[in-house]
C-alpha positions in Angstrom: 54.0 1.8 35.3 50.4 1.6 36.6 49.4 2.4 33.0 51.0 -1.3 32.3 48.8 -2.6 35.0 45.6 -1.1 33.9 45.8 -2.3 30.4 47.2 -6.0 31.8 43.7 -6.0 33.2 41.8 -4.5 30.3 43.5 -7.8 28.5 42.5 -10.6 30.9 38.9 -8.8 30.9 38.6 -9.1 27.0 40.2 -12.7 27.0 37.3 -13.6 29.2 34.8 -11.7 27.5 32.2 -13.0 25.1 29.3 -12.4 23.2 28.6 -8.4 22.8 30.6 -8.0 25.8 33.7 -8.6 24.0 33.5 -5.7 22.0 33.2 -3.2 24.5 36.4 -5.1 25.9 38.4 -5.1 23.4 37.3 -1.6 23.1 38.5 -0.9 26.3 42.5 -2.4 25.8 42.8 -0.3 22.7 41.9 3.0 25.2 44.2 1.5 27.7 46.7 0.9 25.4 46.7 4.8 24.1 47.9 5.8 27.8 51.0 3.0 28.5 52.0 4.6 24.9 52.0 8.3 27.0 53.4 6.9 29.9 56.1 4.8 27.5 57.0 8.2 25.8 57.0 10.3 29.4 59.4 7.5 31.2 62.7 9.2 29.9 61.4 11.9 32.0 59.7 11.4 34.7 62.4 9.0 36.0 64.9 11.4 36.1 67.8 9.4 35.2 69.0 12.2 32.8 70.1 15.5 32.6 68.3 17.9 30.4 71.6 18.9 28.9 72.4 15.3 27.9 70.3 15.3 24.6 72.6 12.7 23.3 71.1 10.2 25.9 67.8 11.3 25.6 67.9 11.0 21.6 68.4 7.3 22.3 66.1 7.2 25.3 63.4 8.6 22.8 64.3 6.4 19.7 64.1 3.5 22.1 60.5 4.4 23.1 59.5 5.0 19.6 60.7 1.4 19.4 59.0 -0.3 22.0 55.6 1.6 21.0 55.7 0.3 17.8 56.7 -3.0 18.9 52.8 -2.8 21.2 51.4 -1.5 18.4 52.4 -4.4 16.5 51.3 -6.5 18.7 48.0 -4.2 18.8 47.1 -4.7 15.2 47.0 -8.9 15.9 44.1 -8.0 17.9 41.8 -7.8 14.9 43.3 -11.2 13.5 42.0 -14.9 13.8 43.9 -15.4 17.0 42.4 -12.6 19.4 42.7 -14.3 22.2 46.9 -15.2 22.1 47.3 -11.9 20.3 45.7 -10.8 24.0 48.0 -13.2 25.6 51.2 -11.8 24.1 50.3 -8.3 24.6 49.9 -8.7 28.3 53.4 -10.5 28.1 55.0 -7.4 26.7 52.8 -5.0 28.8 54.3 -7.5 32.0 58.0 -6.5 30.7 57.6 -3.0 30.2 56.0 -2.6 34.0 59.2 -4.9 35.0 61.9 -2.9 33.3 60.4 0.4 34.5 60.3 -0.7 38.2 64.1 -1.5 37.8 64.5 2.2 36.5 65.7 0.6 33.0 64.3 3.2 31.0 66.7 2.4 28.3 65.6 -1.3 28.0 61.9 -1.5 28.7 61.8 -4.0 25.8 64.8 -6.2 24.5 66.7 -5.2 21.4 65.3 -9.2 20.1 61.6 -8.0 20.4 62.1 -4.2 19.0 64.6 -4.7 16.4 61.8 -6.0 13.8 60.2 -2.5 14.1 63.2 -0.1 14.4 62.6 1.5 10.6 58.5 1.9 12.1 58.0 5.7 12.6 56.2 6.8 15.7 56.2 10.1 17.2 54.9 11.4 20.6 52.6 14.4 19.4 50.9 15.5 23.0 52.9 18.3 23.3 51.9 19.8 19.3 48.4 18.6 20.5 48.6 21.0 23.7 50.3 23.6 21.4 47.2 23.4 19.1 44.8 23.8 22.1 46.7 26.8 23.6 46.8 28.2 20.3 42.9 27.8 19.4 42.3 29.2 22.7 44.4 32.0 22.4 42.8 33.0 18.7 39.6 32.4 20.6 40.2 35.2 22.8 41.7 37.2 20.1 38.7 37.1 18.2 36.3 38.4 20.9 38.4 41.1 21.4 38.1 42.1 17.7 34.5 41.3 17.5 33.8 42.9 20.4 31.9 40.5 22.0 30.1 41.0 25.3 31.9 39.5 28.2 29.2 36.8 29.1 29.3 35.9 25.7 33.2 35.9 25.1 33.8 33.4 27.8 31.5 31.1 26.8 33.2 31.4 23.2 36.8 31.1 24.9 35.7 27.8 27.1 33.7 26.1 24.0 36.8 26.5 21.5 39.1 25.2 24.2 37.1 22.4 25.1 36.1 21.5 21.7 39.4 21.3 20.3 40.3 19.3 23.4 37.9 17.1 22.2 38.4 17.1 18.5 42.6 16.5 19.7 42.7 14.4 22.2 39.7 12.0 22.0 38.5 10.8 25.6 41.2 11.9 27.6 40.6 15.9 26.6 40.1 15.8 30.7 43.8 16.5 30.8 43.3 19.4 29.2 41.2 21.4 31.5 44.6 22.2 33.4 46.0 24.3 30.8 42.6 25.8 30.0 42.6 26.8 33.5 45.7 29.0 32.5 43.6 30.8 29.2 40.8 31.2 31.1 39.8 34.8 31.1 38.6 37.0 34.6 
C-alpha cells in the first residue's frame, strides 16, 4: 500500500522534527494516517481475491479491517502521550506490516491475530460511502430547490456547485478533492 509508505514517512519526518516544526509533523501523520485507514478498508476490494457473491468472506475480510484500524488507531492515540517518539516508532512498525501483508495479497492477515485481538470489541466503521451518499444527496436537493425557486440558470449552478462543494468540505475534511468526481456527475448543462 503506497498509503503505508507515505505515512511511514510522515513518521520518520515527525520523529525528527523539533521545535514548532513538530507540530505541523505530527499534524501531518494524523492526515496520513486518515488515508492508510481508506486504503485498509478498500483492500478487500481492490485486490480482488473475492467474489462479490461470497459475503461470508468478505464479512470476515471487513471485521478484520475494522480490527487492524483500530489496532493504528490505538497506536494513534499514544501519539499525544509522554513517549511521542516510540509511539512514532511503533506505528511505523505496524504501518511496515500492513504494506508487507498487502504486497503478499494477505488481505485477510494484514495484522496478526496477537496485535488485533486486544481491540476486536473496538467499533469502527468505514463511512465514505454514507459520506458520498450525503453529498449526492445535498447536491441533488440542491438542484431540487432551484427548480422550485425558480432560480435563474447562472444563479442555479452556482447554488448547485457551492452546496456540493461545501458539503464536500464540511464531510470529508481535506480530501473533499475526491469528490469533484461525483460532482462532475450532478453537474447541471
Amino acid at each position: 500500500m503506497a498509503e503505508c509508505a507515505e505515512a511511514i514517512y510522515a513518521a520518520a519526518a515527525a520523529a525528527n522534527a523539533g521545535g514548532n516544526d513538530r507540530a505541523a509533523a505530527m499534524w501531518k501523520v494524523s492526515i496520513s494516517m486518515r488515508s492508510v485507514e481508506r486504503a485498509v478498508f478498500r483492500a478487500r476490494r481492490s485486490h480482488r481475491t473475492v467474489a462479490r457473491s461470497r459475503r461470508s468472506r468478505h464479512a470476515v475480510l471487513r471485521r478484520h479491517a475494522e480490527r487492524v484500524v483500530a489496532t493504528l488507531r490505538a497506536a494513534e492515540n499514544q501519539l499525544d502521550g509522554d513517549r511521542p517518539t516510540a509511539a512514532l516508532e511503533h506505528l511505523s512498525g505496524l504501518l511496515l506490516r500492513i504494506a508487507a501483508s498487502s504486497a503478499a495479497g494477505h488481505t485477510g492477515k494484514l495484522l496478526p491475530d496477537s496485535l488485533t485481538e486486544p481491540h476486536k470489541d473496538d467499533h469502527v466503521r468505514d463511512t465514505e460511502l454514507l459520506r458520498i451518499a450525503a453529498v449526492v444527496l445535498l447536491t441533488l436537493a440542491a438542484v431540487g430547490g432551484v427548480v422550485v425557486f425558480k432560480v435563474p440558470d447562472i444563479a442555479a449552478v452556482s447554488v448547485i456547485m457551492g452546496v456540493a462543494v461545501l458539503s464536500s468540505i464540511a464531510l470529508f475534511g481535506h480530501g473533499w478533492t475526491r469528490m469533484l468526481k461525483v460532482i462532475e456527475l450532478v453537474k447541471p448543462g
